[in-house]
C-alpha positions as CSV (number, residue, x, y, z in Angstrom):
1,X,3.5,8.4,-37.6
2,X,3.6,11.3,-34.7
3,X,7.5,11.7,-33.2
4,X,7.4,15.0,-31.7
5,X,5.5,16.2,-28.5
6,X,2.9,18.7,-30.3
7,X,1.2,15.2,-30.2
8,X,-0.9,15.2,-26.7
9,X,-4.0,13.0,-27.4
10,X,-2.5,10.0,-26.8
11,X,-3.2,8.5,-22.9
12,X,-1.6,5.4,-21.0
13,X,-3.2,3.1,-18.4
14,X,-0.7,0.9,-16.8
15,X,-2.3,-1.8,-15.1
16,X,-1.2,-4.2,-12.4
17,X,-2.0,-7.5,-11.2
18,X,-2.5,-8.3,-7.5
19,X,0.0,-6.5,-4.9
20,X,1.8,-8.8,-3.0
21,X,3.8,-6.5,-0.2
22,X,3.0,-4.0,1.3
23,X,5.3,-1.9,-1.0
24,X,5.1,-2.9,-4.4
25,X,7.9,-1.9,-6.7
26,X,6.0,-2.0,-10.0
27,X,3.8,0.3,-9.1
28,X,6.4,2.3,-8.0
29,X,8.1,2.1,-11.4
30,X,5.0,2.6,-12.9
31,X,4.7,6.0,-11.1
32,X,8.2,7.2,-11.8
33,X,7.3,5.9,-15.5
34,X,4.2,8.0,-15.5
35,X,6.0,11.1,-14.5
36,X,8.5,10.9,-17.1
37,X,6.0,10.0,-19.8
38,X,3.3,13.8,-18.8
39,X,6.6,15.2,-19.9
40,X,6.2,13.8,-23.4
41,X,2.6,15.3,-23.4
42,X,1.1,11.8,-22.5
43,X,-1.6,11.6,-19.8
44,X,-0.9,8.4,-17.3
45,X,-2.9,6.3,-15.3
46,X,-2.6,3.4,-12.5
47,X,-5.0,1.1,-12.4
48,X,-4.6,-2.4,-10.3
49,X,-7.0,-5.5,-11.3
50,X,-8.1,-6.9,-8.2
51,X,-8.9,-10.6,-9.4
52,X,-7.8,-11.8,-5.9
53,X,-11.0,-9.8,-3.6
54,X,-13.5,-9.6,-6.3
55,X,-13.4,-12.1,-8.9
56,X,-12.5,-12.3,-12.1
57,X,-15.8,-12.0,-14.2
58,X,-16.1,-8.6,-11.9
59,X,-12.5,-7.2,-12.0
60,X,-12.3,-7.5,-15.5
61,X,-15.3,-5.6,-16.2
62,X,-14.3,-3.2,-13.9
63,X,-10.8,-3.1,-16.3
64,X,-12.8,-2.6,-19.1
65,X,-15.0,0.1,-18.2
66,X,-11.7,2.1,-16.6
67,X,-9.9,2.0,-20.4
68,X,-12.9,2.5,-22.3
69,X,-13.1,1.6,-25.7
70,X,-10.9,5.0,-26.7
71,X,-8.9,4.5,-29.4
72,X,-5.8,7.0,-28.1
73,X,-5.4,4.7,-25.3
74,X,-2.4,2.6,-25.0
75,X,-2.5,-0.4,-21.6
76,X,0.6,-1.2,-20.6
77,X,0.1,-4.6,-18.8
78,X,2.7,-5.2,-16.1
79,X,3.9,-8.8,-16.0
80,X,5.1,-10.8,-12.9
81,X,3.1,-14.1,-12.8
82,X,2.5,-14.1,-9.1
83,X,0.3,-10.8,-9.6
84,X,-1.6,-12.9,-12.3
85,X,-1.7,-16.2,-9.9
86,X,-1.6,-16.8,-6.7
87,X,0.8,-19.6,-7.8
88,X,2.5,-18.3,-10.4
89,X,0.0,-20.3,-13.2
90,X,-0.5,-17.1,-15.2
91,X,-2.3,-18.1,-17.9
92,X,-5.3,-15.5,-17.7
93,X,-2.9,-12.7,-19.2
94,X,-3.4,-13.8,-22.7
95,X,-7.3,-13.6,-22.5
96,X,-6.9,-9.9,-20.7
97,X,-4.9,-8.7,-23.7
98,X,-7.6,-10.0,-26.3
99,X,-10.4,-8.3,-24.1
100,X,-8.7,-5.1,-24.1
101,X,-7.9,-5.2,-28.2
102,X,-11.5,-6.1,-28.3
103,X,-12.7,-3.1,-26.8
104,X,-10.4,-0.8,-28.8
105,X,-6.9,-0.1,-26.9
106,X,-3.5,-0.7,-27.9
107,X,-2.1,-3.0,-25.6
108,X,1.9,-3.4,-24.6
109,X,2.7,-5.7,-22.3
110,X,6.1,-4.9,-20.0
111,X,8.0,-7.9,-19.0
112,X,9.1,-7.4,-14.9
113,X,9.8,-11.3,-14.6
114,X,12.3,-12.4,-17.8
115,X,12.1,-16.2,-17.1
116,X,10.2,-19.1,-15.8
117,X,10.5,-19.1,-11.8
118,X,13.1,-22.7,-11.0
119,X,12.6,-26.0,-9.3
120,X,13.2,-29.4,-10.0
121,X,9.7,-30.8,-8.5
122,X,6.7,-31.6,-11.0
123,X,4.5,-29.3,-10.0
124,X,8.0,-26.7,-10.5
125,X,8.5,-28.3,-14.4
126,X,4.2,-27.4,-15.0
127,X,4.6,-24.1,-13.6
128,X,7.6,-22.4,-15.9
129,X,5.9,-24.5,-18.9
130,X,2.5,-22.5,-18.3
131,X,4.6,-19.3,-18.0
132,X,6.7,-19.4,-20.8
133,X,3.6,-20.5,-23.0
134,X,2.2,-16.9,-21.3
135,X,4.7,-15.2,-22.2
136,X,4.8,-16.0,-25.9
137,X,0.9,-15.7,-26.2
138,X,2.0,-12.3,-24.6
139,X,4.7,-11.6,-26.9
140,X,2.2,-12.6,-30.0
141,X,-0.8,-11.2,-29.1
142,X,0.6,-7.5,-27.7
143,X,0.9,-4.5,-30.1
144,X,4.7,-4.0,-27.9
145,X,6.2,-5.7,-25.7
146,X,8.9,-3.9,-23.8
147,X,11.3,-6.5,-21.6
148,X,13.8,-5.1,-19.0
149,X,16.8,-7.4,-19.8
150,X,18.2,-7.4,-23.3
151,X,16.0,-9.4,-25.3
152,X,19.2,-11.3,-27.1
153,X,19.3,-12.5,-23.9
154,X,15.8,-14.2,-23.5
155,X,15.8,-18.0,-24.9
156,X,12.2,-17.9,-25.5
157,X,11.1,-14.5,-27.1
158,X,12.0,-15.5,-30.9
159,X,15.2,-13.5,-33.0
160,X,12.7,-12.1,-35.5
161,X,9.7,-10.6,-33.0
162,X,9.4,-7.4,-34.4
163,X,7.0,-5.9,-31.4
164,X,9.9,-6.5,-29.0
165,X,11.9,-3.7,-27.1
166,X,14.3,-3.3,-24.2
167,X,14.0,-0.8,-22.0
168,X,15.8,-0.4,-18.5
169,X,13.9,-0.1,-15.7
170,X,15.3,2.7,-13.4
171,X,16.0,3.7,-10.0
172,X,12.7,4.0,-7.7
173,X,14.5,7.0,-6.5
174,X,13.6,10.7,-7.0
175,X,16.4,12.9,-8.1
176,X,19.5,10.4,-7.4
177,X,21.9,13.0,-9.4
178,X,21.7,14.6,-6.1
179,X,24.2,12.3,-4.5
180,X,26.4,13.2,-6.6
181,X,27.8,16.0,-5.6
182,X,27.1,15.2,-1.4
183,X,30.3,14.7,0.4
184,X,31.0,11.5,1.6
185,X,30.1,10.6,5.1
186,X,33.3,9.9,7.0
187,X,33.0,9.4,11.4
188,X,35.9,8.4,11.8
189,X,37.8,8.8,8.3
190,X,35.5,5.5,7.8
191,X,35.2,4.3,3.5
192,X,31.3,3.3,4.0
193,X,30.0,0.2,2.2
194,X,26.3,0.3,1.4
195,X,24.1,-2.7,0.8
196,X,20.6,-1.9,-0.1
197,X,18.1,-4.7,0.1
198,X,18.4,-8.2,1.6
199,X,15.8,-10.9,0.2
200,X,14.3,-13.0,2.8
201,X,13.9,-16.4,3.8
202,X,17.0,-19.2,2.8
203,X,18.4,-16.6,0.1
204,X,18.9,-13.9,2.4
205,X,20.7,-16.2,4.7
206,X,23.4,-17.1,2.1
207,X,23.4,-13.0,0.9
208,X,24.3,-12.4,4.7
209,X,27.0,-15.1,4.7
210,X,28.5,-13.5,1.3
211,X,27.9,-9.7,2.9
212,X,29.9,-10.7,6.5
213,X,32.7,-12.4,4.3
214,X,33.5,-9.9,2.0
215,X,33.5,-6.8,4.7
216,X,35.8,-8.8,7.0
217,X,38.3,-9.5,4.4
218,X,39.0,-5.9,3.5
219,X,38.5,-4.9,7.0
220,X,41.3,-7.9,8.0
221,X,43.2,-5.5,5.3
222,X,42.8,-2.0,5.6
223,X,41.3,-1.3,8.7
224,X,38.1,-0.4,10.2
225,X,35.0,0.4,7.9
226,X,31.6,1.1,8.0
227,X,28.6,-1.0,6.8
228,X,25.5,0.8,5.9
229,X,22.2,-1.6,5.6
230,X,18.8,-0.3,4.6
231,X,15.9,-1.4,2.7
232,X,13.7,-4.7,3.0
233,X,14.4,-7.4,4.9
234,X,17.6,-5.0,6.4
235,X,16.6,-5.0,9.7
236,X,16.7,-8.9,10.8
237,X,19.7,-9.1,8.3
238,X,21.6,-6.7,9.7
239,X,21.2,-7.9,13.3
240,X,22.7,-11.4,11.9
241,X,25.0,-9.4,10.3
242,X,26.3,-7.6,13.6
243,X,26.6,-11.0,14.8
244,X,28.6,-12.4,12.1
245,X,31.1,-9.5,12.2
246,X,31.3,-9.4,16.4
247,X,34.8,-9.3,16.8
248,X,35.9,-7.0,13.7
249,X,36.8,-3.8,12.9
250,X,33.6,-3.4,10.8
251,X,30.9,-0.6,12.4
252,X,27.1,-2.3,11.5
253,X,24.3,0.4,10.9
254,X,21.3,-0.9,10.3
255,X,18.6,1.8,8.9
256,X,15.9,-0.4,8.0
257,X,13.0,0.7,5.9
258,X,13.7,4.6,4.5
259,X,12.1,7.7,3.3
260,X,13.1,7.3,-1.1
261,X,14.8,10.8,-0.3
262,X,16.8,9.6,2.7
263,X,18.0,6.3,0.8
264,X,19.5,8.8,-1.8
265,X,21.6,10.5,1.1
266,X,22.6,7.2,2.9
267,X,23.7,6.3,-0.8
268,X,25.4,9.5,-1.6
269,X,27.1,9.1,1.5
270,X,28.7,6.1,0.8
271,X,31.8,4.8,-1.2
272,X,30.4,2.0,-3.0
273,X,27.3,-0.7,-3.2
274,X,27.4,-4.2,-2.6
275,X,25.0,-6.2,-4.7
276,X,24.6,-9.8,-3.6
277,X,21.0,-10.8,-4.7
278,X,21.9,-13.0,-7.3
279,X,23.6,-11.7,-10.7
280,X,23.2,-8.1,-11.9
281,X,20.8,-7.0,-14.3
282,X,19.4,-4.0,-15.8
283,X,16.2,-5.3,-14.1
284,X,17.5,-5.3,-10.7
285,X,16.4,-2.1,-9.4
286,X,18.5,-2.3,-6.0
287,X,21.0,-2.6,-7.9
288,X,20.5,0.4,-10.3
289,X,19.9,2.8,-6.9
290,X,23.7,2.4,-6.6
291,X,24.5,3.5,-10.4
292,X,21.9,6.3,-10.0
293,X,23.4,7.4,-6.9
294,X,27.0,7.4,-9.1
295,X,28.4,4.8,-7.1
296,X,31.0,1.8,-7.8
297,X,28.8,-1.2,-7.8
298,X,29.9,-4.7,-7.1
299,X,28.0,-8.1,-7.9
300,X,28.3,-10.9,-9.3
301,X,27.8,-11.6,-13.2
302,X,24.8,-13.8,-14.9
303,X,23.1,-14.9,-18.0
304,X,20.9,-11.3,-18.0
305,X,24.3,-9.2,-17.4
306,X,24.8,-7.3,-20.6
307,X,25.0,-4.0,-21.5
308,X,24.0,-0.9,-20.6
309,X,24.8,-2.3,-17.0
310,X,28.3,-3.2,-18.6
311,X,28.7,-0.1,-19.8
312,X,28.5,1.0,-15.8
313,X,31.0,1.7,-12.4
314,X,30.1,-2.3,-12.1
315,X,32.7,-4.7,-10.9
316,X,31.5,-7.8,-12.1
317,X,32.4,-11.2,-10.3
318,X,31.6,-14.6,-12.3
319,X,28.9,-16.3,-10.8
320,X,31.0,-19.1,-9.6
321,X,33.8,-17.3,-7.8
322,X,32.3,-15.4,-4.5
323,X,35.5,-15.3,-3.2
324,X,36.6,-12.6,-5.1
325,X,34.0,-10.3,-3.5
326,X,36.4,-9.5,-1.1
327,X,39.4,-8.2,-3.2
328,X,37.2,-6.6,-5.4
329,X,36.2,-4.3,-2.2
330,X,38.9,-3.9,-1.6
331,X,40.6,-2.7,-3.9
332,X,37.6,0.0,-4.5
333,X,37.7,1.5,-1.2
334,X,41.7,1.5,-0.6
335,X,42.3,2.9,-4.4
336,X,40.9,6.3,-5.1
337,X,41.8,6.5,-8.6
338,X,39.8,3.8,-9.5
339,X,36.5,4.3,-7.6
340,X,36.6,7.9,-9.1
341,X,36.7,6.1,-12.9
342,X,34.3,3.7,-11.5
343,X,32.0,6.8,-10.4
344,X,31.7,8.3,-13.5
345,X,31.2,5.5,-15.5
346,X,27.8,5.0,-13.3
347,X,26.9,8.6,-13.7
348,X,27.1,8.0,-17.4
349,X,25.2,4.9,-17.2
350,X,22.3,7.0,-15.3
351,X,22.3,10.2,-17.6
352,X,22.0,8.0,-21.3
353,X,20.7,4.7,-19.8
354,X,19.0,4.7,-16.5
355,X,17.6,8.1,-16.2
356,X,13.4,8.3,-15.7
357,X,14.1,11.2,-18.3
358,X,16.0,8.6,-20.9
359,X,13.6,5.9,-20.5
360,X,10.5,8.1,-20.5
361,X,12.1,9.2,-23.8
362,X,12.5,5.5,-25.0
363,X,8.6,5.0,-23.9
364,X,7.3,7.8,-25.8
365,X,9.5,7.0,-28.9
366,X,8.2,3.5,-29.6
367,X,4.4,3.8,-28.4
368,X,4.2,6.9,-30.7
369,X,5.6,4.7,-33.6
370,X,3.1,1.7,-33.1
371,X,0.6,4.7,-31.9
372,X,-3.0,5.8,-33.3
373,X,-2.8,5.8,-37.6
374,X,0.4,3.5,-37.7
């Protein structure tokens, strides 16, 4: 068993499923990944199966003949189901992990999605059956699987699966310890509010609602602030969000799609993020920009919230109380002493926890221990 980096024959190919925006945050993650693991003497590679344009029979080969039959080489399989199925039926993944043993690689498996997707229709109750069943074929089959939510916290990965890690996933950010030493952006002696990332359609609608509610109340209280909105979906949000708050003393600024080095210094810039796309995780990495940044985060607490996130600047509403959005703003943004605790905590969180440095660290650690002659 190999621990320390004088070990450099060891390579990774992370491969993805089907992209299915234009900017795909796994293979973002798997970039930032990659960097931090050619620290650790690994060499990293990116490969995306393209099932959807060319087939299966044809992809796959083409899969197989980019690992090679090396035994130094480690896959790491990145799991959503809808880049495994156009409807989320992802039940191919367990055959591509038995090709690749086949031909000689280790094979991990990383865990984006955590649970079946919801729905109360049939066709819903089929769906999250055929992806759990995936998921513990996964989980059975893989030499590691590495899931980004505690795995206490998963109802179907079993209390005694030895081949099962957590590992954070971090900020898609480079260098986000810069914000923290970037004075605060104040026109107008204005505390700045940050919201990065709406999700579209119905839920974005309701993350608007909760957005335009909780600014007004502190502005009703303390006066006028600012609210910064960036990243997707931003721009159609933040018009209805200018709408919604016509009549305030909250300034809208909508910035829309960024430069990952300008959303670090609209982050920087602010006092504190507001997280409303569902409950907070340590797979939520919109949410983790505003602990990398060393920001106060606020969201709303679920099922996946544990520690290290817990262990962050993070004010955590239950689920069921939205209303207390508001006083937990303000009370951030009108109490210095606090958002300053708050601060550090986050920049904690990033140095041990969130870091590309700590969890390149964590990757290396466990692939070298289930590694070549374990």
């Amino acid at each position: 068993m190999l621990l320390d980096d004088s070990y450099n024959g060891m390579r990774c190919v992370a491969v993805l499923g089907q992209r299915k925006e234009a900017i795909d945050a796994v293979e973002e993650y798997c970039r930032y990944l990659g960097a931090a693991l050619e620290k650790h003497a690994f060499s990293f590679e990116i490969t995306r199966v393209e099932w959807a344009t060319k087939g299966w029979r044809r992809a796959l080969d083409e899969l197989r003949r980019k690992v090679g039959n090396e035994g130094n080489t480690w896959v790491l399989l990145q799991y959503t189901a809808l880049a495994w199925s156009r409807r989320g039926f992802s039940l191919r993944v367990p055959g591509i992990i038995r090709s690749l043993k086949k031909n000689g690689a280790r094979c991990a498996v990383v865990f984006h999605d955590a649970e079946g997707y919801c729905g109360n229709r049939l066709v819903d109750h089929i769906r999250r059956a055929a992806q759990l069943h995936t998921m513990q074929e996964a989980v059975r089959l893989a030499d590691l699987s590495i899931v980004t939510v505690p795995a206490e916290k998963i109802p179907w990965i079993g209390r005694n699966s030895r081949n099962v890690v957590f590992i954070p996933v971090g900020a898609n950010l480079p260098s986000p310890e810069t914000a923290w030493s970037q004075e605060k952006d104040r026109p107008k002696n204005l505390r700045t509010v940050a919201v990065f990332s709406i999700s579209g359609n119905r839920a974005g609608a309701e993350e608007v609602e909760s957005i335009a509610r909780t600014v007004r109340y502190a502005a009703e209280r303390m006066g006028m602030l600012r609210l910064l909105v960036m990243g997707r979906h931003s721009e159609i949000s933040g018009s209805q969000l200018k709408e919604k708050l016509l009549g305030t003393s909250v300034q809208v600024t909508i910035h829309g799609l960024l430069p990952a080095e300008e959303i670090v210094q609209k982050l920087g810039a602010s006092d504190v993020l507001l997280f409303t796309k569902g409950p907070i995780s340590s797979r939520r990495g919109s949410a983790i920009a505003g602990i990398a940044c060393g920001l106060p985060v606020i969201a709303s607490e679920g099922w996946e919230t544990g520690t290290p996130i817990t262990e962050a600047g993070v004010v955590l509403i239950p689920e069921t109380a939205k209303n207390e959005f508001g006083p937990a703003l303000l009370r951030v943004l009108t109490d210095a002493a606090y958002r300053a605790r708050l601060s550090e905590r986050s920049k904690r969180a990033q140095e041990v926890y969130f870091s590309w440095s700590a969890i390149g660290a964590r990757y290396a650690k466990e692939l070298r221990m289930r590694g070549v002659g374990s």
